[in-house]
C-alpha positions, 0 to 999 in steps of 0.5 A: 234299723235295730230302733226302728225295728223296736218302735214298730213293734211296740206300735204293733202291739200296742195299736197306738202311736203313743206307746212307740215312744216306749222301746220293748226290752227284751231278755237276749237277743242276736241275729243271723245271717238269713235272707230269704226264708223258704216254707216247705211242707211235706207229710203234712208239716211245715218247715221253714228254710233258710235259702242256703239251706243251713238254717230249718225252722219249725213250730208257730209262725206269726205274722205280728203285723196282720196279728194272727198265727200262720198255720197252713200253707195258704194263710203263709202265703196270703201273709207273704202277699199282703199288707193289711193296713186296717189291721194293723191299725196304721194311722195313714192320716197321720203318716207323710199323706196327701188324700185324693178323695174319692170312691169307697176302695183305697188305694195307697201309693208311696211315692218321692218328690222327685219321681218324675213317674210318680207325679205321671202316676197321680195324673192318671189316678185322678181320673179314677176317683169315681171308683178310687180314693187314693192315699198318696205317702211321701216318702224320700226314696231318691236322696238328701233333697227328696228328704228335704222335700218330703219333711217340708211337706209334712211340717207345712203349716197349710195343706191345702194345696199340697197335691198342687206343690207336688205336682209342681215340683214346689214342695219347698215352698209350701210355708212352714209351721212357726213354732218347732214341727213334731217328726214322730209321725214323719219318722214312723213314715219313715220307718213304714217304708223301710220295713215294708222294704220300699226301695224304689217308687211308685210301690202299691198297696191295692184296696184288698192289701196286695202290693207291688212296686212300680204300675206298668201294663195291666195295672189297673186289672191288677188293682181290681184282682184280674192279674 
């Protein structure tokens, strides 16, 4: 965790994916023992709070991944309930993708090789491309085979029919780079996932940069901002 955490901060900071092969050095560091963090203000100021209370933080909060100093309330919890990926300057083409093209808003979704749920998803997806283009991130979040799956996808030698093999459970089949298959990108998929704390799939990321695991009822209002 603590190499991953490194190498999307040098990639954050740097805008490029070159520059994550360098890991930051830092004078000291440590860790303590937080879950969740509460922002209270009050008087005009805020604090920060560990959930048990015994931790209180205040000065300059920012947000490294949107770049920007979070000053008032309501820029805090825009941060807590967004991901702007333009912003971050992710290289999704890059990342373990398969593009459903379409319309001009995007909608990213990661989902696994095996979820049954995820392949029910695409199917209604692809009736949305009229309005939608969709950025489909494989990531292995059910397993040893799911990682076996999702890297045969990433090194295939030929793409073109990638959303097909998904659908059809045949991602193993899909045929294979000759010479040695270069994961840095497979590993920053990786490490994506894991930071943006993805523990289970289908997870969203609306066109504005709002994100939800799983659909359910009234998904398509919620990706239009009517929920």
């Amino acid at each position: 965790m603590k190499r991953f955490i490194s190498l999307f901060f040098i990639f954050i900071v740097s805008g490029n994916t070159s520059a994550a092969q360098e890991r930051p050095s830092f004078d000291a560091k440590t860790s303590l023992p937080v879950e969740e963090i509460q922002v209270l203000e009050t008087n005009g100021k805020i604090y920060f709070v560990s959930k048990n209370g015994r931790f209180v933080f205040q000065g300059q909060l920012t947000d490294s991944w949107h770049k920007k100093p979070l000053d008032t309330m309501d820029e805090i919890k825009y941060a807590a309930s967004h991901i702007d990926l333009d912003v971050m300057g992710l290289p999704l083409d890059d990342l373990n993708t398969i593009t459903i093209s379409g319309g001009p808003e995007r909608v990213v979704v990661f989902v696994d090789p095996l979820c049954a749920y995820c392949k029910s998803f695409i199917k209604e997806a692809k009736l949305r491309t009229d309005k939608y283009t969709f950025k489909i991130i494989v990531v292995p979040a059910l397993g040893k085979q799911s990682n076996v799956l999702s890297k045969s996808l990433f090194c295939a030698s030929d793409k073109s029919n990638a959303l097909e093999m998904f659908m059809n459970n045949n991602l193993g089949s899909l045929p294979q780079k000759k010479s040695n298959c270069d994961t840095n990108n497979y590993d920053l998929t990786l490490t994506v996932a894991q930071l943006f704390g993805i523990r289970s799939v289908p997870f969203f990321i609306a066109p504005d940069g709002r994100y939800k695991p799983s659909a359910g009822a009234g998904f398509w209002g919620w990706v239009e901002g009517k929920e």
